[in-house]
mmCIF file of the N, C-alpha and C atoms, coordinates in Angstrom:
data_MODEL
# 
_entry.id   MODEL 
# 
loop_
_atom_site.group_PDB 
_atom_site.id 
_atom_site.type_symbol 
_atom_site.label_atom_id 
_atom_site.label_alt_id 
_atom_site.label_comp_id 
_atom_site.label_asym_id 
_atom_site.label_entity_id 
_atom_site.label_seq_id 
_atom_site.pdbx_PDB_ins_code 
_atom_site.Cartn_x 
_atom_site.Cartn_y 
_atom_site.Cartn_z 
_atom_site.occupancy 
_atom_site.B_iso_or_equiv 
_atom_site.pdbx_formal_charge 
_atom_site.auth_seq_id 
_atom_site.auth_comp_id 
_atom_site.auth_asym_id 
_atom_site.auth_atom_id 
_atom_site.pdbx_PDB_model_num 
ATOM 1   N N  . UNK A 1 1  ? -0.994  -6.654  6.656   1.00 0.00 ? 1  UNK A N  1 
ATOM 2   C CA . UNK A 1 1  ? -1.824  -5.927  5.729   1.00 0.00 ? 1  UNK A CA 1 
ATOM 3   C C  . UNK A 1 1  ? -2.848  -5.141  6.527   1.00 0.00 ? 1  UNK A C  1 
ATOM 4   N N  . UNK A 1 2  ? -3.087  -4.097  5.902   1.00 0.00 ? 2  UNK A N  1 
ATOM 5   C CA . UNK A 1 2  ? -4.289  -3.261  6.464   1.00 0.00 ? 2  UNK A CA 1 
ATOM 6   C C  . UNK A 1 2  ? -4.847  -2.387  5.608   1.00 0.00 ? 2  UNK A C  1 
ATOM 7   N N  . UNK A 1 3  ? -6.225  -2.292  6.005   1.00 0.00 ? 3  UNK A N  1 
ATOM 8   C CA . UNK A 1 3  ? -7.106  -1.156  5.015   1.00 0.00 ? 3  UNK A CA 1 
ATOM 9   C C  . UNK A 1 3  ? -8.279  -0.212  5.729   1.00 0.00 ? 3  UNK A C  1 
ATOM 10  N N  . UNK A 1 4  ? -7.765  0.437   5.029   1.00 0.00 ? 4  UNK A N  1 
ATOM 11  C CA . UNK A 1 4  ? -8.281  1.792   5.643   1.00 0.00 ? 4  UNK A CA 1 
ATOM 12  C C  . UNK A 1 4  ? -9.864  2.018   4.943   1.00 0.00 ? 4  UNK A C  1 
ATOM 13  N N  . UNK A 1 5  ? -10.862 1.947   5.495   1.00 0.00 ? 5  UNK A N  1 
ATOM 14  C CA . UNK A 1 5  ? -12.162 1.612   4.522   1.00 0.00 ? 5  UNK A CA 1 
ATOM 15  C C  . UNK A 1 5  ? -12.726 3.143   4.387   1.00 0.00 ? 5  UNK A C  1 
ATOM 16  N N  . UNK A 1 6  ? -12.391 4.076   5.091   1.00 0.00 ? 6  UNK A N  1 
ATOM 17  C CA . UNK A 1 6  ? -12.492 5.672   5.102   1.00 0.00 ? 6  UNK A CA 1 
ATOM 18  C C  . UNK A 1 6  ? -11.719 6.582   3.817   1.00 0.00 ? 6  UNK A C  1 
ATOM 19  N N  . UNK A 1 7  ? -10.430 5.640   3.712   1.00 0.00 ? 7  UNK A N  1 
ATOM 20  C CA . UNK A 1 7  ? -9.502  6.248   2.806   1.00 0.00 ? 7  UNK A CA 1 
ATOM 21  C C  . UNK A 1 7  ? -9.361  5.314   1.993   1.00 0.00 ? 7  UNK A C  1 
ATOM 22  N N  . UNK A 1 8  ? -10.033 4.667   2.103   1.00 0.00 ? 8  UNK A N  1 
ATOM 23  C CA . UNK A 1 8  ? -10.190 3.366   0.907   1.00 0.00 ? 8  UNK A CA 1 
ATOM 24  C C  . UNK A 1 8  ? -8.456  3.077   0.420   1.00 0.00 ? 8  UNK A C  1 
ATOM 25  N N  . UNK A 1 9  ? -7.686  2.891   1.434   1.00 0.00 ? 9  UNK A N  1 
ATOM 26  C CA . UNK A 1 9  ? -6.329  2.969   1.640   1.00 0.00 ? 9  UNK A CA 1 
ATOM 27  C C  . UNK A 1 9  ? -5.506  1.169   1.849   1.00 0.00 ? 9  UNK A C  1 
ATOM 28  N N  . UNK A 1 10 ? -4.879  0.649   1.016   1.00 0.00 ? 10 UNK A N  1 
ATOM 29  C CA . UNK A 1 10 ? -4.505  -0.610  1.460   1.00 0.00 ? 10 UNK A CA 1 
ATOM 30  C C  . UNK A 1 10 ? -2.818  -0.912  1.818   1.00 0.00 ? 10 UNK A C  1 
ATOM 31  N N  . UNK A 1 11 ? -2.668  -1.260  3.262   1.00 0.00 ? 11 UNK A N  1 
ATOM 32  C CA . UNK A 1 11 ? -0.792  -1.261  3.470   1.00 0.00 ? 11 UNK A CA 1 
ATOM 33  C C  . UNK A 1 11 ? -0.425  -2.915  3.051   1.00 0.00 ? 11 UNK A C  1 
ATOM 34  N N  . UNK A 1 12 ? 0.288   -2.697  2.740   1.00 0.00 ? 12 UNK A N  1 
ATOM 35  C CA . UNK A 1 12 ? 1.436   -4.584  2.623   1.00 0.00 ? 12 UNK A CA 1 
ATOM 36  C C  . UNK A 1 12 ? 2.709   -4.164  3.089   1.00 0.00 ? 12 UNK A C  1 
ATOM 37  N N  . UNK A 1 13 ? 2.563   -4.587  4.684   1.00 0.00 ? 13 UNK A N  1 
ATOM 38  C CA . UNK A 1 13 ? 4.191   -4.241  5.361   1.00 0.00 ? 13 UNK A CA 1 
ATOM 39  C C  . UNK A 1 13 ? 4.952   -5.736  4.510   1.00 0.00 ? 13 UNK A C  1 
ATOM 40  N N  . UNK A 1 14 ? 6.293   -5.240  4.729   1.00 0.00 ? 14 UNK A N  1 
ATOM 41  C CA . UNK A 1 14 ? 6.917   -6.617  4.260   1.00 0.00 ? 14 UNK A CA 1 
ATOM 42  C C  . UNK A 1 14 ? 8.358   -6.463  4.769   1.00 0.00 ? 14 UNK A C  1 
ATOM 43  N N  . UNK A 1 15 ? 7.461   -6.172  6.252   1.00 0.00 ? 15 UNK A N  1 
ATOM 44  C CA . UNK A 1 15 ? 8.657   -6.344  7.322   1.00 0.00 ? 15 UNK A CA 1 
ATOM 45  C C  . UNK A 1 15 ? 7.610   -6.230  8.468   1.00 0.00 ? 15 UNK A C  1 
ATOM 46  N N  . UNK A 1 16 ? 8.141   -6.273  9.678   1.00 0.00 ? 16 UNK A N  1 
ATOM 47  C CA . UNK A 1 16 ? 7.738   -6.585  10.778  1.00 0.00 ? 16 UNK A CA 1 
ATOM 48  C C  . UNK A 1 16 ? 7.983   -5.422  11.548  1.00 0.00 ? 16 UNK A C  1 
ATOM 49  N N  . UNK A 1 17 ? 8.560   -4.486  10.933  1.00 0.00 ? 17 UNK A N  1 
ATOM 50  C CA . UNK A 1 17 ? 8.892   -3.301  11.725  1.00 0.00 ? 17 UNK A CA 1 
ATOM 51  C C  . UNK A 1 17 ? 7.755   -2.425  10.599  1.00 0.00 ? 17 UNK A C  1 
ATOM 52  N N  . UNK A 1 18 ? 6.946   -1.001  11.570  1.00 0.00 ? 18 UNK A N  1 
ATOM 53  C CA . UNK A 1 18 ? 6.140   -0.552  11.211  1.00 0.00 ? 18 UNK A CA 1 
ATOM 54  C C  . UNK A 1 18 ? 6.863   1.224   10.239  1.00 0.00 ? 18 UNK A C  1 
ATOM 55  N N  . UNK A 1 19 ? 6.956   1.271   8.873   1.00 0.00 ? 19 UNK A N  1 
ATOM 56  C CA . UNK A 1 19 ? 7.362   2.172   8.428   1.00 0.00 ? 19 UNK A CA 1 
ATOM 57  C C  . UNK A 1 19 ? 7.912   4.153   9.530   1.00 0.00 ? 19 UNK A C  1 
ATOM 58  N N  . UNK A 1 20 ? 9.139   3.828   9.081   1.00 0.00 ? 20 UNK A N  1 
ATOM 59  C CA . UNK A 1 20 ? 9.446   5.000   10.391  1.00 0.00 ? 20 UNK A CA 1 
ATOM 60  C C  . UNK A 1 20 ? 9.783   6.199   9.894   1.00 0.00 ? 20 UNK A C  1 
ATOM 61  N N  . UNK A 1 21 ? 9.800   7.288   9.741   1.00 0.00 ? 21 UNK A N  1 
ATOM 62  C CA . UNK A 1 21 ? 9.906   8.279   9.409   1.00 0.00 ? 21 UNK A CA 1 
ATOM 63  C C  . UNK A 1 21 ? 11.414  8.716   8.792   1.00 0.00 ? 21 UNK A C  1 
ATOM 64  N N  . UNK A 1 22 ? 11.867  8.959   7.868   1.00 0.00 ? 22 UNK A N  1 
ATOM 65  C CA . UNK A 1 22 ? 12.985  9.207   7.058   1.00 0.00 ? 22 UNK A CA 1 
ATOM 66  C C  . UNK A 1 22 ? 13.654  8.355   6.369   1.00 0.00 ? 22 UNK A C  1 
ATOM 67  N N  . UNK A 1 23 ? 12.313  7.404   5.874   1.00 0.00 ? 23 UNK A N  1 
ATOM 68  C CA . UNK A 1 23 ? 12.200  6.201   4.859   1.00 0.00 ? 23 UNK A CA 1 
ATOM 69  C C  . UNK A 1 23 ? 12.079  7.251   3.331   1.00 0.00 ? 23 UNK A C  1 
ATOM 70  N N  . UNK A 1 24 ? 12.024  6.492   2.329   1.00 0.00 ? 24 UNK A N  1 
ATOM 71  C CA . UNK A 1 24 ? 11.500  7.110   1.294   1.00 0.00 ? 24 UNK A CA 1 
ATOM 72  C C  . UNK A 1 24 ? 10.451  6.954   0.960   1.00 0.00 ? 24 UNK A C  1 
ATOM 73  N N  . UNK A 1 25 ? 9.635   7.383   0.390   1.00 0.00 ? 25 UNK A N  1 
ATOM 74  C CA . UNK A 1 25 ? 8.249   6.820   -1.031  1.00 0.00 ? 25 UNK A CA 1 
ATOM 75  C C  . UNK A 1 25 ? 8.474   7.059   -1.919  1.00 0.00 ? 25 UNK A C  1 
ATOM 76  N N  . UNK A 1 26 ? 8.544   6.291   -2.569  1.00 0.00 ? 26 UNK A N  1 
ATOM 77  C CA . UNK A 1 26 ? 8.183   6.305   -4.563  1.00 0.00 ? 26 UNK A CA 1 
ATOM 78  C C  . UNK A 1 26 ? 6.960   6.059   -5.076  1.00 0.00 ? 26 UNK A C  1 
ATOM 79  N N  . UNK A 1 27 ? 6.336   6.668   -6.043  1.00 0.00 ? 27 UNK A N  1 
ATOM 80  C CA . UNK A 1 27 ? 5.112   6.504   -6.626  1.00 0.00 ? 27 UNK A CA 1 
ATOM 81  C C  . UNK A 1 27 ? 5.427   5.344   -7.711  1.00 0.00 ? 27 UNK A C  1 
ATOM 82  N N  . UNK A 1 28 ? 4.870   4.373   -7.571  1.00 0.00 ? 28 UNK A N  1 
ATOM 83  C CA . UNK A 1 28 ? 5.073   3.563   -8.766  1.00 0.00 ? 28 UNK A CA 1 
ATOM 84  C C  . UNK A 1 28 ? 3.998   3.712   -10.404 1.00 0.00 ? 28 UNK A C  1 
ATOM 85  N N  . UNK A 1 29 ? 5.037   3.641   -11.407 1.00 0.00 ? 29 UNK A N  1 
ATOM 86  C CA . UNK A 1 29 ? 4.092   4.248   -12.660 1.00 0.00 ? 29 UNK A CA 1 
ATOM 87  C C  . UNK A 1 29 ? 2.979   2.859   -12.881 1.00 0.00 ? 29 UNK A C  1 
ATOM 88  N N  . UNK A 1 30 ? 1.313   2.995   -12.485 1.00 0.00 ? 30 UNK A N  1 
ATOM 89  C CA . UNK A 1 30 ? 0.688   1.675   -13.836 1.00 0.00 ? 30 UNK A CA 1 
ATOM 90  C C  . UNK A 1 30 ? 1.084   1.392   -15.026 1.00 0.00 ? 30 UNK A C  1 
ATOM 91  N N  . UNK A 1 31 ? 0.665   0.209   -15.075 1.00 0.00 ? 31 UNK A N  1 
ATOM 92  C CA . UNK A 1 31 ? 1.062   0.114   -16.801 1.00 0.00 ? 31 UNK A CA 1 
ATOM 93  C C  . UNK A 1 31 ? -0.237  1.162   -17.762 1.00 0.00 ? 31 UNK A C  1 
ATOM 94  N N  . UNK A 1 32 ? 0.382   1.508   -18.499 1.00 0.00 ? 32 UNK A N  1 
ATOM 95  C CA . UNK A 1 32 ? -0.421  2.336   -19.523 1.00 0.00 ? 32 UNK A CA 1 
ATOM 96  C C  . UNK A 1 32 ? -1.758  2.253   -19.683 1.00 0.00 ? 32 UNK A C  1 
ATOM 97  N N  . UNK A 1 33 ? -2.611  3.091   -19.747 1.00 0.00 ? 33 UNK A N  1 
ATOM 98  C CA . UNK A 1 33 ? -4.390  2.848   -19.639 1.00 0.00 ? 33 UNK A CA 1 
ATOM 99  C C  . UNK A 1 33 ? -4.886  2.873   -18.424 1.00 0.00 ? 33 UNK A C  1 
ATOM 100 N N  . UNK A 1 34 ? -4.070  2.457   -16.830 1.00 0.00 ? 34 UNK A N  1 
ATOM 101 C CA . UNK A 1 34 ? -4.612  2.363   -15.575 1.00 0.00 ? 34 UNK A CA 1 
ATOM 102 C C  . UNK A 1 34 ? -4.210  3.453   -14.697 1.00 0.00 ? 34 UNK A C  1 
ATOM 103 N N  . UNK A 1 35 ? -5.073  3.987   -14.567 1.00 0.00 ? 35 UNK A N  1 
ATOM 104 C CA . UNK A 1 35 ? -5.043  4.989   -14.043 1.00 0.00 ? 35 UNK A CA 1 
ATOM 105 C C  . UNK A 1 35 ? -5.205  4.162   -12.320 1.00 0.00 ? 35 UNK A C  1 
ATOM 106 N N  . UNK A 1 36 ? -4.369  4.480   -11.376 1.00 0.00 ? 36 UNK A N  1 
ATOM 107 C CA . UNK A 1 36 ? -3.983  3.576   -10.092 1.00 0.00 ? 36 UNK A CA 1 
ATOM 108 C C  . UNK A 1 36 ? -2.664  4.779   -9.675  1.00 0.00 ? 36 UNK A C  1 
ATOM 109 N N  . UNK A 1 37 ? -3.032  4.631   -7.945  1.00 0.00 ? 37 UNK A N  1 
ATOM 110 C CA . UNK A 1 37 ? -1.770  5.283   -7.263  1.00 0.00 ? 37 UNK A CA 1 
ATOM 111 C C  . UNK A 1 37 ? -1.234  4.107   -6.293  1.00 0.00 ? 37 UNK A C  1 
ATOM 112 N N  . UNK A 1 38 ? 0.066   3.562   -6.341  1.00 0.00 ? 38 UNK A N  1 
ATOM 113 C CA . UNK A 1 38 ? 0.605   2.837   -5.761  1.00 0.00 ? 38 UNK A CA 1 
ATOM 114 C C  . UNK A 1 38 ? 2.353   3.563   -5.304  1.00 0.00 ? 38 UNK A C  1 
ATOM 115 N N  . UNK A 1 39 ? 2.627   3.427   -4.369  1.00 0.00 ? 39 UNK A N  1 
ATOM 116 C CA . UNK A 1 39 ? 3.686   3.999   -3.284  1.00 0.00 ? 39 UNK A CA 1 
ATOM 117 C C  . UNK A 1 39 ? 4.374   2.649   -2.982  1.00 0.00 ? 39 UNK A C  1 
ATOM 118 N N  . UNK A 1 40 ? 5.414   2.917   -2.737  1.00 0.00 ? 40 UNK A N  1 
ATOM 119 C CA . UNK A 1 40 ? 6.202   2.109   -2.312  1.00 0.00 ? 40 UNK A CA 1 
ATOM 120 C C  . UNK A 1 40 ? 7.045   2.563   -1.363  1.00 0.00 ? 40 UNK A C  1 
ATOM 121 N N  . UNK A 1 41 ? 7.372   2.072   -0.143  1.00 0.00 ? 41 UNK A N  1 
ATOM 122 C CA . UNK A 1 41 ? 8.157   2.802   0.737   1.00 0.00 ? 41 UNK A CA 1 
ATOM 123 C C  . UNK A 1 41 ? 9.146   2.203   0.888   1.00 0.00 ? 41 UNK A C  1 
ATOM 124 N N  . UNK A 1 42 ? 10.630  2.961   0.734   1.00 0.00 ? 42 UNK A N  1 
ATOM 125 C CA . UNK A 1 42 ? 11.827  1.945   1.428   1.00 0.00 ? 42 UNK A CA 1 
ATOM 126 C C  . UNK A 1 42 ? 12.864  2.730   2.716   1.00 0.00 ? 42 UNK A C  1 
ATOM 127 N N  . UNK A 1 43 ? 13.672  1.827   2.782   1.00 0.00 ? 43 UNK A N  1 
ATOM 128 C CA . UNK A 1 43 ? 14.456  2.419   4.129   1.00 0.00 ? 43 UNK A CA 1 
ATOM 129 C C  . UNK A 1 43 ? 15.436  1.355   4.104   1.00 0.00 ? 43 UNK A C  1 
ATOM 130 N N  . UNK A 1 44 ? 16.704  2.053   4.414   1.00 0.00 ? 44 UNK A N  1 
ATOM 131 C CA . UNK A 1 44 ? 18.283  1.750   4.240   1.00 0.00 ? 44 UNK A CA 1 
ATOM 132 C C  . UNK A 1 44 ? 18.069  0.844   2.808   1.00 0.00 ? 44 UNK A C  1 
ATOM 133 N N  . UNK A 1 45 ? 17.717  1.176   1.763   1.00 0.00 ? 45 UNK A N  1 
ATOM 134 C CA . UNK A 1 45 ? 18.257  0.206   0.554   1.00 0.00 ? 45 UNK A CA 1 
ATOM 135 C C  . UNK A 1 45 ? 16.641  -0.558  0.275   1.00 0.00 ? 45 UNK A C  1 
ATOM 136 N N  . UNK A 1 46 ? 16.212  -0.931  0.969   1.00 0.00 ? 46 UNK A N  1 
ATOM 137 C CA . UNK A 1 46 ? 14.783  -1.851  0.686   1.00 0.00 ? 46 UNK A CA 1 
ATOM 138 C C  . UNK A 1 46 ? 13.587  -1.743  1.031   1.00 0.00 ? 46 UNK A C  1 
ATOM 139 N N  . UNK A 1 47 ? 12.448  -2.317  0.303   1.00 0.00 ? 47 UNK A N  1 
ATOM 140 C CA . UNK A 1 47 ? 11.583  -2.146  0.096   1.00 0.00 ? 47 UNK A CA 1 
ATOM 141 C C  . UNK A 1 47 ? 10.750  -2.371  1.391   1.00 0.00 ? 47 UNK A C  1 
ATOM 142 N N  . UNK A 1 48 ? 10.454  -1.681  2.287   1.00 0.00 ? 48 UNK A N  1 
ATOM 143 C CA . UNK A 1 48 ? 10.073  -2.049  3.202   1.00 0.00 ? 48 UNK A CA 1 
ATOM 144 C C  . UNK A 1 48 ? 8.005   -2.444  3.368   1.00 0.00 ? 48 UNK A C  1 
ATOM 145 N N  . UNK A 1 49 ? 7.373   -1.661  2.148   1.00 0.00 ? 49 UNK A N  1 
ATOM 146 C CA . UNK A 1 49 ? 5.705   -1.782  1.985   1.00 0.00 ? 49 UNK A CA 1 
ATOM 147 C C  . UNK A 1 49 ? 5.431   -0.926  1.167   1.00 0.00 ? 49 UNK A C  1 
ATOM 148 N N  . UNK A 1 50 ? 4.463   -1.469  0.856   1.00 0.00 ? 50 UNK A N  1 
ATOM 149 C CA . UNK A 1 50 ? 3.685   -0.828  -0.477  1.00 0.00 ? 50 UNK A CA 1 
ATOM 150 C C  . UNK A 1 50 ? 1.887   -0.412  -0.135  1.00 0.00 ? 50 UNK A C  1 
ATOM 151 N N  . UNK A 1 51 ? 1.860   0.627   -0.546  1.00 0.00 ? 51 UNK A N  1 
ATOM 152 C CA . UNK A 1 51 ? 0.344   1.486   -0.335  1.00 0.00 ? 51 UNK A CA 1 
ATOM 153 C C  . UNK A 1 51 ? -0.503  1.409   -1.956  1.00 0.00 ? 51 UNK A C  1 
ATOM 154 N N  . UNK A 1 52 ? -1.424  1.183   -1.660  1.00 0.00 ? 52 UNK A N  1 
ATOM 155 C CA . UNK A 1 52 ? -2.571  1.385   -3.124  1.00 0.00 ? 52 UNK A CA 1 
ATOM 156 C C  . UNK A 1 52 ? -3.851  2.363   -2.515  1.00 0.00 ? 52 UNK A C  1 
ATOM 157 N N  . UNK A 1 53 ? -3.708  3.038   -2.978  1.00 0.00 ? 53 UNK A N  1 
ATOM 158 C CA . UNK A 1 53 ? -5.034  4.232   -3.310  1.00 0.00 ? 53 UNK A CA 1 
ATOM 159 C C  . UNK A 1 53 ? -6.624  3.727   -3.584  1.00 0.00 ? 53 UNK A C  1 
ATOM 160 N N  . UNK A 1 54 ? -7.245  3.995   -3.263  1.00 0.00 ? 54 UNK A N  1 
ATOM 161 C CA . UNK A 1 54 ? -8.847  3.897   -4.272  1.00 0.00 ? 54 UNK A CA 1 
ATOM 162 C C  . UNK A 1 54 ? -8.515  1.991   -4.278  1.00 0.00 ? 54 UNK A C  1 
ATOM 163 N N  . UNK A 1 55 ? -8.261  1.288   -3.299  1.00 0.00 ? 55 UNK A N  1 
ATOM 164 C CA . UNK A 1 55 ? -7.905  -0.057  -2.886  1.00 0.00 ? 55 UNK A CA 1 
ATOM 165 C C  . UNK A 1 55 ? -9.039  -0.641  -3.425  1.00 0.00 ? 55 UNK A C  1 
ATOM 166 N N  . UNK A 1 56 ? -10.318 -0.491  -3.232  1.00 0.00 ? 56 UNK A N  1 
ATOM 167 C CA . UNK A 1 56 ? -11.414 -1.549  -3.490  1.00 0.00 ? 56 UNK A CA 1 
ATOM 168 C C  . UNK A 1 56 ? -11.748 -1.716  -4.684  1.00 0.00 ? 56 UNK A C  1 
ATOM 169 N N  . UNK A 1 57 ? -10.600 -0.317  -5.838  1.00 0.00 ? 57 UNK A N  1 
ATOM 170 C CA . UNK A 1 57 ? -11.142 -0.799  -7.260  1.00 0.00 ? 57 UNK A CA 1 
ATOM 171 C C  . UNK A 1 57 ? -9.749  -1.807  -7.797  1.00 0.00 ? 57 UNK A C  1 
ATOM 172 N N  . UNK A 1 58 ? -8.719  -1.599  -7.476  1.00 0.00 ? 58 UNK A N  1 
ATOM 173 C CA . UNK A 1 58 ? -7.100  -2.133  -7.654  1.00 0.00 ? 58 UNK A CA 1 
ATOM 174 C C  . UNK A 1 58 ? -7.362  -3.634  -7.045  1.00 0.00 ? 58 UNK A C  1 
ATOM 175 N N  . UNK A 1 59 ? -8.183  -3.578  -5.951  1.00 0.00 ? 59 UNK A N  1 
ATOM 176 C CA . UNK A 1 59 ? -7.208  -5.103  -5.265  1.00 0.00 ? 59 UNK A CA 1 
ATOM 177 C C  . UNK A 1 59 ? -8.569  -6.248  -5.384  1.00 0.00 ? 59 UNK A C  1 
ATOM 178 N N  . UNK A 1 60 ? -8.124  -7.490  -5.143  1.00 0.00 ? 60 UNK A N  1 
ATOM 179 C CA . UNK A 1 60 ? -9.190  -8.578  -5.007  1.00 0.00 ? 60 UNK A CA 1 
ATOM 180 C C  . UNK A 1 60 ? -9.612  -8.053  -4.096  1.00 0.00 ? 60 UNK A C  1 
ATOM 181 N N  . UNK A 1 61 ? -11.181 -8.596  -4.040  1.00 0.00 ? 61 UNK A N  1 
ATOM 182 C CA . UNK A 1 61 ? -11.775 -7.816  -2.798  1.00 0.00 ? 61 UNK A CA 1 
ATOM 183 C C  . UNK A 1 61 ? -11.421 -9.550  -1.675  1.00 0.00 ? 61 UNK A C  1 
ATOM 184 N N  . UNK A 1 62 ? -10.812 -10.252 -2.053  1.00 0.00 ? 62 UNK A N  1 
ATOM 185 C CA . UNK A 1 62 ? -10.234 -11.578 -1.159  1.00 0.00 ? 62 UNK A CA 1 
ATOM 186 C C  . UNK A 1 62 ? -9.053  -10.827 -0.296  1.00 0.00 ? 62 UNK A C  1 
ATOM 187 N N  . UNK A 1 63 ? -8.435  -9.963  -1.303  1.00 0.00 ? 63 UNK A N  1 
ATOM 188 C CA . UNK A 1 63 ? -7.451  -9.635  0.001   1.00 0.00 ? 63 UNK A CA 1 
ATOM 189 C C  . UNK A 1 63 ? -7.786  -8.815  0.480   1.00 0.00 ? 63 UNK A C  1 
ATOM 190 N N  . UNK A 1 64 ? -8.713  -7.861  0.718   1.00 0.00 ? 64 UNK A N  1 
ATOM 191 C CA . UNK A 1 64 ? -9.149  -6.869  1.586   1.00 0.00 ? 64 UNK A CA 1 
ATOM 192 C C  . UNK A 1 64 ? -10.011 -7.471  2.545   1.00 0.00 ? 64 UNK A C  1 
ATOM 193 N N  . UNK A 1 65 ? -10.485 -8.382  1.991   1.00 0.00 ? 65 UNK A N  1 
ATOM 194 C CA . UNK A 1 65 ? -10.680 -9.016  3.332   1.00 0.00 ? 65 UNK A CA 1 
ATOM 195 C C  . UNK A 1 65 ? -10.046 -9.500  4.541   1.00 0.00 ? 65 UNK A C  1 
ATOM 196 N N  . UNK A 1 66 ? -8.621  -9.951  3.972   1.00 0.00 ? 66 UNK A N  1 
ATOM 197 C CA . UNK A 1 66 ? -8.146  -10.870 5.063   1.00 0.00 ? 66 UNK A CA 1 
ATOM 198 C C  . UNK A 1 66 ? -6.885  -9.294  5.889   1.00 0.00 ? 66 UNK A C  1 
ATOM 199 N N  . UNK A 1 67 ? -7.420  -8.476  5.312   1.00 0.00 ? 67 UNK A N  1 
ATOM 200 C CA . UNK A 1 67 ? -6.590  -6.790  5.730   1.00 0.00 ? 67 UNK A CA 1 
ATOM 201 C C  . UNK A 1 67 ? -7.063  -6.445  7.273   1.00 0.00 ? 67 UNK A C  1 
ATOM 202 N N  . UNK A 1 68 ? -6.544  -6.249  8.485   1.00 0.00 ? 68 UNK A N  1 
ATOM 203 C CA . UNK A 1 68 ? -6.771  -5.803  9.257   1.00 0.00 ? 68 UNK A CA 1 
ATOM 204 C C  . UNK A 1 68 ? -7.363  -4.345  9.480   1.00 0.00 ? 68 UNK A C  1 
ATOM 205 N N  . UNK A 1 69 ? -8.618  -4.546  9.334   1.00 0.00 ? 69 UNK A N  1 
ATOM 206 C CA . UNK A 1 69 ? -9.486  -3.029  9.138   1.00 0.00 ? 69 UNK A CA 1 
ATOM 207 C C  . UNK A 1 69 ? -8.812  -2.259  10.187  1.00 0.00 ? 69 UNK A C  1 
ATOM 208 N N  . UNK A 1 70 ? -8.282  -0.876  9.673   1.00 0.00 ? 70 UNK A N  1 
ATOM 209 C CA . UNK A 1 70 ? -8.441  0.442   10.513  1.00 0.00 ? 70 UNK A CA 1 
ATOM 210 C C  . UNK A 1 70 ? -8.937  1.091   10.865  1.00 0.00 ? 70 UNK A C  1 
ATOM 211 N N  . UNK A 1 71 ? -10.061 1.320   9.929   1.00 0.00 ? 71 UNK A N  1 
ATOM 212 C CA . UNK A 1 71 ? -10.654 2.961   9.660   1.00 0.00 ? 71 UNK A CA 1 
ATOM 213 C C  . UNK A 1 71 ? -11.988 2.290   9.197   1.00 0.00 ? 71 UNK A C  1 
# 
């Protein structure tokens, strides 16, 4: 995990390999009323991590803590 405190940006790899270029992204839709940008990235078939936007209003601020600050 990592967060970007500049871009108020939060990653969840969910792999061990670091997202590589000619992966996809998908924007994932909120449920209705939440206005939230969440990405999802995959490569060959799966889900390889997921990005959230504007992170410090979306996430526990417990897991931004335990996020390896970037920025």
């Amino acid at each position: 995990m990592t967060y970007d405190r500049v871009a108020n940006a939060f990653y969840l790899y969910l792999t061990d390999e670091k997202p590589q270029p000619g992966g996809e992204s998908i924007p994932v839709d909120p449920p209705e009323g939440i206005q939230a940008f969440v990405v999802m990235d995959w490569r060959d078939g799966r889900i390889v991590g997921l990005e959230v936007l504007d992170a410090s209003k979306r996430l526990h601020p417990d897991l931004l803590a335990q996020a390896e600050i970037i920025a």
